[in-house]
C-alpha positions as CSV (number, residue, x, y, z in Angstrom):
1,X,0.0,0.0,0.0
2,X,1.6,3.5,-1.3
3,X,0.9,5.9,1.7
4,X,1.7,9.7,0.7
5,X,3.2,12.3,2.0
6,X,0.7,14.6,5.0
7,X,1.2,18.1,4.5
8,X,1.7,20.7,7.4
9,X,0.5,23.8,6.5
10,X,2.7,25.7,9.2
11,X,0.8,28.9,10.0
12,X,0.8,28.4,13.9
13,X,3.4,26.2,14.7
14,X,1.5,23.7,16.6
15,X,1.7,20.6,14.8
16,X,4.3,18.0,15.7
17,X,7.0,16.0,13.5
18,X,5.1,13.6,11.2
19,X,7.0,10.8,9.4
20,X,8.0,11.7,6.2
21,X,5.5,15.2,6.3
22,X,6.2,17.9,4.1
23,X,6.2,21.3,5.6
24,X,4.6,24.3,4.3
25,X,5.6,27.2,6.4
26,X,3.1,30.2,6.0
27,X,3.8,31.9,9.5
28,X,2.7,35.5,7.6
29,X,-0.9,34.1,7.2
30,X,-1.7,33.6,10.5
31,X,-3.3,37.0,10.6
32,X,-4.8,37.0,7.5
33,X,-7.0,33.8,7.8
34,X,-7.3,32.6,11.2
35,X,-10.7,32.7,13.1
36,X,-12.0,34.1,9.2
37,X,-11.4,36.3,6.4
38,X,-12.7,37.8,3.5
39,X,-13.7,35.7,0.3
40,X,-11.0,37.9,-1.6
41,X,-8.1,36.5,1.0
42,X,-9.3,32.7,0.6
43,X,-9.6,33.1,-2.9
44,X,-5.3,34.2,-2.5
45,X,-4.6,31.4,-0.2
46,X,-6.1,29.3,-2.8
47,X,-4.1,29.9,-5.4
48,X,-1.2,30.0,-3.2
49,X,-2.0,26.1,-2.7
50,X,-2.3,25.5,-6.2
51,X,1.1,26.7,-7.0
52,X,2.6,24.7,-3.5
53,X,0.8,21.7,-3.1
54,X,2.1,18.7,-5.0
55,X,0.5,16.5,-7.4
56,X,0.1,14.0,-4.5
57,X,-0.2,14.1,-1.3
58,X,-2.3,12.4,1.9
59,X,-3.7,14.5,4.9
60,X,-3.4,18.1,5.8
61,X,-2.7,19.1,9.1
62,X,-4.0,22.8,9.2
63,X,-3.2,23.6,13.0
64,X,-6.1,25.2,15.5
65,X,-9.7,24.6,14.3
66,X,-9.5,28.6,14.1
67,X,-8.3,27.2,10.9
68,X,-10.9,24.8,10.0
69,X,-12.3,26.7,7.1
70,X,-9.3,26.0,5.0
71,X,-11.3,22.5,4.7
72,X,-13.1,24.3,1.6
73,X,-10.2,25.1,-0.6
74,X,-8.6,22.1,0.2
75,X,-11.8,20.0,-1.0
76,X,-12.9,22.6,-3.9
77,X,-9.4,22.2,-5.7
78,X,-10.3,18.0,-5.7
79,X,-11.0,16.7,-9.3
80,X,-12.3,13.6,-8.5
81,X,-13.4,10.9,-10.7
82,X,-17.2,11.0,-9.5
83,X,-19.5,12.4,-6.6
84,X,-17.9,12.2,-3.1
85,X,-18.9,13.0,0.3
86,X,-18.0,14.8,2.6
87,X,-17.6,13.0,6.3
88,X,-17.0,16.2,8.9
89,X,-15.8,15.4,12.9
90,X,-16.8,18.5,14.6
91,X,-18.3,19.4,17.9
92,X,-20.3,22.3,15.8
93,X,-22.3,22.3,12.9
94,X,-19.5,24.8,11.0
95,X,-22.7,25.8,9.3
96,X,-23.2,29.2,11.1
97,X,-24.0,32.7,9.3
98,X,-21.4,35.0,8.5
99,X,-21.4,38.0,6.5
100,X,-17.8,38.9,6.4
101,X,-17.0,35.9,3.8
102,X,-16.1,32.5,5.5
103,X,-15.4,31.6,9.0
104,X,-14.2,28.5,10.7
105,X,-17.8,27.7,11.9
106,X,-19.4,28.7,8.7
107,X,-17.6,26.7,5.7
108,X,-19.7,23.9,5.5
109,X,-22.5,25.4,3.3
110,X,-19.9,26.1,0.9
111,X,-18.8,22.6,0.7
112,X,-22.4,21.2,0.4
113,X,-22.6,23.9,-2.6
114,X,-19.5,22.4,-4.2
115,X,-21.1,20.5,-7.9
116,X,-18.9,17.3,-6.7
117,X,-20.1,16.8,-3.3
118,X,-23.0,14.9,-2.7
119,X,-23.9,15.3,0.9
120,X,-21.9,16.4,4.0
121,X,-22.3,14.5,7.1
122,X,-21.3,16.5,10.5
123,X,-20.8,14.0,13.0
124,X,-19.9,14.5,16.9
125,X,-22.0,17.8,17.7
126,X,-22.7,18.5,21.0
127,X,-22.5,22.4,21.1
128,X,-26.0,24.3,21.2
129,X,-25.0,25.9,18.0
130,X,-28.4,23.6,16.9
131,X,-30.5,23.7,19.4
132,X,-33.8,26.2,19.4
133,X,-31.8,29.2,20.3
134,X,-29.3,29.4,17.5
135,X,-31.6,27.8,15.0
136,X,-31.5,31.3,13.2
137,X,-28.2,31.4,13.0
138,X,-27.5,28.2,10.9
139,X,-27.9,28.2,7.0
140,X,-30.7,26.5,5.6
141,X,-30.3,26.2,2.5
142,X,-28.5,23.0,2.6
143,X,-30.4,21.2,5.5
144,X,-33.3,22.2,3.0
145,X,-31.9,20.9,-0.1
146,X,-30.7,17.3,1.6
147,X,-27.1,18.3,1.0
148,X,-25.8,18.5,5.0
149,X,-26.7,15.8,7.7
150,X,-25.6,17.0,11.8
151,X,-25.4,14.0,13.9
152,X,-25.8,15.0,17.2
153,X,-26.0,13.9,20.4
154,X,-27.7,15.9,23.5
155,X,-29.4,18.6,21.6
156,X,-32.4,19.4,21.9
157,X,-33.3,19.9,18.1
158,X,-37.1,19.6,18.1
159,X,-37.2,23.4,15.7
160,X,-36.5,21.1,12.7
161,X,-39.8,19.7,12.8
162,X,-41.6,22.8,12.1
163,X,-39.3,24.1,9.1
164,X,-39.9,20.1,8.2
165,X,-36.3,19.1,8.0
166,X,-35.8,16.6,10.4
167,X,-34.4,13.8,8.3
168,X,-31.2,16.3,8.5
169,X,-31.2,15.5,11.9
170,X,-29.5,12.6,13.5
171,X,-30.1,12.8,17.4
172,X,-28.8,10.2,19.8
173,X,-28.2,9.7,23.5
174,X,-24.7,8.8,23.2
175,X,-21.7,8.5,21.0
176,X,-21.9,4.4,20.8
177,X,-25.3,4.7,19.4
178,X,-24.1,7.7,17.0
179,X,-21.6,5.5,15.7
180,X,-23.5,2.3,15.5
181,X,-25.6,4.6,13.3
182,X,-23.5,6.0,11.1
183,X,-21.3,2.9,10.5
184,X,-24.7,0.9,9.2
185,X,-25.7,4.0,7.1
186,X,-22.2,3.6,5.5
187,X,-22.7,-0.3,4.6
188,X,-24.8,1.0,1.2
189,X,-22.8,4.0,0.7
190,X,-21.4,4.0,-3.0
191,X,-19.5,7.3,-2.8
192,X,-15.3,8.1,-2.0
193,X,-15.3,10.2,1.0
194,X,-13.0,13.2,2.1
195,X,-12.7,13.1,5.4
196,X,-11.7,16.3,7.8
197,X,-11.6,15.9,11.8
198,X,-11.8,18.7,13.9
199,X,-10.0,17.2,17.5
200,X,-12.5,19.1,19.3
201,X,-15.0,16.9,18.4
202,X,-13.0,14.4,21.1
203,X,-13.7,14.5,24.7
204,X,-10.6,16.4,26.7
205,X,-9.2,13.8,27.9
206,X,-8.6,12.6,24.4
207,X,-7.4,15.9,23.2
208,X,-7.5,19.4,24.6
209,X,-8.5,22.0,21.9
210,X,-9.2,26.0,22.5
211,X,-12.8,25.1,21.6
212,X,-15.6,23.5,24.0
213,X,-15.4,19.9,23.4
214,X,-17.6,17.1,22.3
215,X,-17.8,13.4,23.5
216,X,-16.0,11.0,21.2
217,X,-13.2,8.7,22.1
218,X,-10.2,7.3,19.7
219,X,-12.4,4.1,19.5
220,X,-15.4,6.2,17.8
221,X,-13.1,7.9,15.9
222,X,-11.6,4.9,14.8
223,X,-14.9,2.9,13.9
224,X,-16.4,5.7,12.2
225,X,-12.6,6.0,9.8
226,X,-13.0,2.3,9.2
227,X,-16.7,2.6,7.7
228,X,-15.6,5.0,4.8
229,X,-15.4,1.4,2.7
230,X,-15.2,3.6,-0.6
231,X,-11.9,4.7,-0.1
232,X,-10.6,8.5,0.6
233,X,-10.7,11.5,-1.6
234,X,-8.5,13.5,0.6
235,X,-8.5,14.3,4.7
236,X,-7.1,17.2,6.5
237,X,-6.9,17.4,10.5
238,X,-7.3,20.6,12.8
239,X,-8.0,20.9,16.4
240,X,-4.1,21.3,17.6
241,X,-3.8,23.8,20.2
242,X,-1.9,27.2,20.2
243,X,-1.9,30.9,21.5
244,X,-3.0,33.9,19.1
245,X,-3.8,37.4,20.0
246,X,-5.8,39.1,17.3
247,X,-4.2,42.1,15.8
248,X,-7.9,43.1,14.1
249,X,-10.8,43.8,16.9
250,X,-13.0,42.1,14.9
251,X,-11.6,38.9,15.3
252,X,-10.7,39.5,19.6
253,X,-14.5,40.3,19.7
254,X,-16.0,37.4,17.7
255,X,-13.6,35.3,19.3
256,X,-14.7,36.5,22.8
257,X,-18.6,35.9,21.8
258,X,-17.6,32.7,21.2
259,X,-16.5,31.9,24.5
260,X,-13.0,30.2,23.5
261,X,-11.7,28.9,26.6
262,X,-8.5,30.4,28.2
263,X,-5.1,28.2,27.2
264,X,-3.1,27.6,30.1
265,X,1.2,28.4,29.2
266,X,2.2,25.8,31.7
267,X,-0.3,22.8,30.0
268,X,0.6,23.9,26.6
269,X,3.1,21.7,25.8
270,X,1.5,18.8,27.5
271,X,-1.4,19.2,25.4
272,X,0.4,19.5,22.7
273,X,2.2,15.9,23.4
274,X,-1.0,14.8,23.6
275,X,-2.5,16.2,20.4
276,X,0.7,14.4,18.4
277,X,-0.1,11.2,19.8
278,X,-3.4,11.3,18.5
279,X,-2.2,12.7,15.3
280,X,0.0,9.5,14.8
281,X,-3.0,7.4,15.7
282,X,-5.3,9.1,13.1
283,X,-2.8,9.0,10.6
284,X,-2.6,5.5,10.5
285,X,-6.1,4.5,10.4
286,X,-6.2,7.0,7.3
287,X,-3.9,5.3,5.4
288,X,-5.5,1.9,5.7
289,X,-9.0,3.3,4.3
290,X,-6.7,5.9,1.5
C-alpha cells in the first residue's frame, strides 16, 4: 500500500514532526485567515495552494480549528473521478452565518454547494449551536436541499420539525449509538469520502483543543474511519492547540462571543504531546482506508 506524504500547513506552529510530512511554512498568514477572512483573502490562499501543493499528497494538518475553514479550498481544488462526500468530525455544525466571507464555523455550506459533493455528514455535535436558540443562525439552505446531515447527540433539536427538516437530523443519546448509526448508514454508501476531523469533536481527555469539546473517544473515531469502505478523496486534520492574539478587533470580539476557553502556558506543551499522539493514531487509520 503506497501511503503519501501529510502536509503541514505551518501557520501556527503547533503541529508535531510527522514521518515523512512535508512542511509548508506560511507563519505571515496567520493573521490574514485565522478565526475568518474575507472571500478575496481565501480566494489568495487558494491559489497560493495551487502553486505549492504537489501533485500528490495524503492529509493536511492545518493547526487550530480557528483554521478549520481552509477545509473548503482544500476539498474545492479535488478533481475527483465522481460524486464524493463529505464525512466532517466536529463538535459544531461549521454551518453558522457570517457575513464577512467565510469563518471557521461557517464553511460547510460552501462545501455542500460544491457540484462534486453529494452530501456532507457532521458527525460529533454537542455544542448548542443547533439547538432552538441558535436555529436562526444556521444556514438552511442545505439542510433544506438534503445536501448537510448533523449527527448529534444531547441537543435538543425539536425546531426542525416545524421548518420540516428533520431527516437532516440525527439525534442520539450517546456517541456508541451515533456511531452504530452511522457505520450501518455507510454499509450501502457507493461514494469516496474526504474526510476532515476537527480534534474538538473528542472529549478532553482525548485531546485538549481552545474550543468546548464534544464526546467522542479514539475508538469512535476509529470505527467511524473504518466505515468509509469507498476509499478516501482527501483528509485534513485541525484541532491542535496554540496561543493567538488578534491584531484586528474584529476577530478578539468574535472570538470573545464565542467563549473560546482560556489556554493555560504551563499545560501547553503537554497538550500539545498529547495532540501528536493522536495525530500519529489518526494517521494510520487513514492510510489503511486511503
Amino acid at each position: 500500500m503506497s501511503v503519501q506524504r501529510p502536509v503541514v500547513l505551518d501557520i501556527d506552529g503547533s503541529v508535531g514532526e510527522l514521518p515523512n510530512r512535508l512542511v509548508l511554512p506560511l507563519a505571515e498568514w496567520q493573521e490574514a485567515i485565522r478565526f475568518g477572512c474575507s472571500l478575496a483573502t481565501m480566494r489568495r490562499f487558494r491559489t497560493l495552494l495551487d502553486a505549492r501543493l504537489p501533485a500528490q499528497y495524503g492529509t493536511v494538518f492545518t493547526g487550530s480549528g480557528d483554521f478549520h475553514h481552509l477545509s473548503w479550498p482544500l476539498i474545492a481544488r479535488l478533481k475527483p473521478a465522481t460524486a464524493i462526500q463529505v464525512v466532517v468530525l466536529d463538535n459544531h455544525p461549521d454551518n453558522m452565518r457570517f457575513p464577512f466571507g467565510v469563518h471557521c464555523g461557517s464553511w460547510v455550506r460552501r462545501v455542500a454547494a460544491l457540484p462534486f459533493v453529494d452530501h456532507v455528514h457532521v458527525l460529533g455535535i454537542t455544542s448548542a449551536d443547533i439547538g432552538a436558540s441558535h436555529a436562526w443562525e444556521n444556514y438552511l439552505a442545505p439542510l433544506l436541499r438534503g445536501k448537510l446531515t448533523y449527527w448529534s447527540m444531547g441537543v435538543d433539536t425539536g425546531w426542525s420539525r416545524r421548518l420540516g427538516i428533520t431527516r437532516a437530523f440525527r439525534g442520539f443519546d450517546t456517541p456508541d449509538a451515533l456511531v452504530d448509526a452511522f457505520v450501518e448508514q455507510q454499509r450501502t454508501q457507493t461514494r469516496p469520502t474526504y474526510l476532515t476531523i476537527d480534534k474538538d469533536a473528542f472529549a478532553p481527555e482525548v485531546a485538549h483543543t481552545n474550543w468546548d469539546q464534544g464526546r467522542l473517544q479514539l475508538d469512535h473515531a476509529l470505527a467511524l474511519i473504518g466505515s468509509l469502505r469507498q476509499g478516501l478523496a482527501g483528509s485534513d486534520i485541525n484541532g491542535e492547540v496554540s496561543h493567538y492574539r488578534y491584531q484586528a478587533w474584529w476577530k478578539r470580539k468574535l472570538s470573545a462571543m464565542d467563549e473560546q476557553p482560556e489556554i493555560d502556558p504551563a499545560q501547553l506543551a503537554g497538550w500539545q504531546a498529547q495532540q501528536h499522539a493522536l495525530n500519529l493514531k489518526l494517521l494510520e487509520a487513514i492510510a489503511e482506508r486511503g
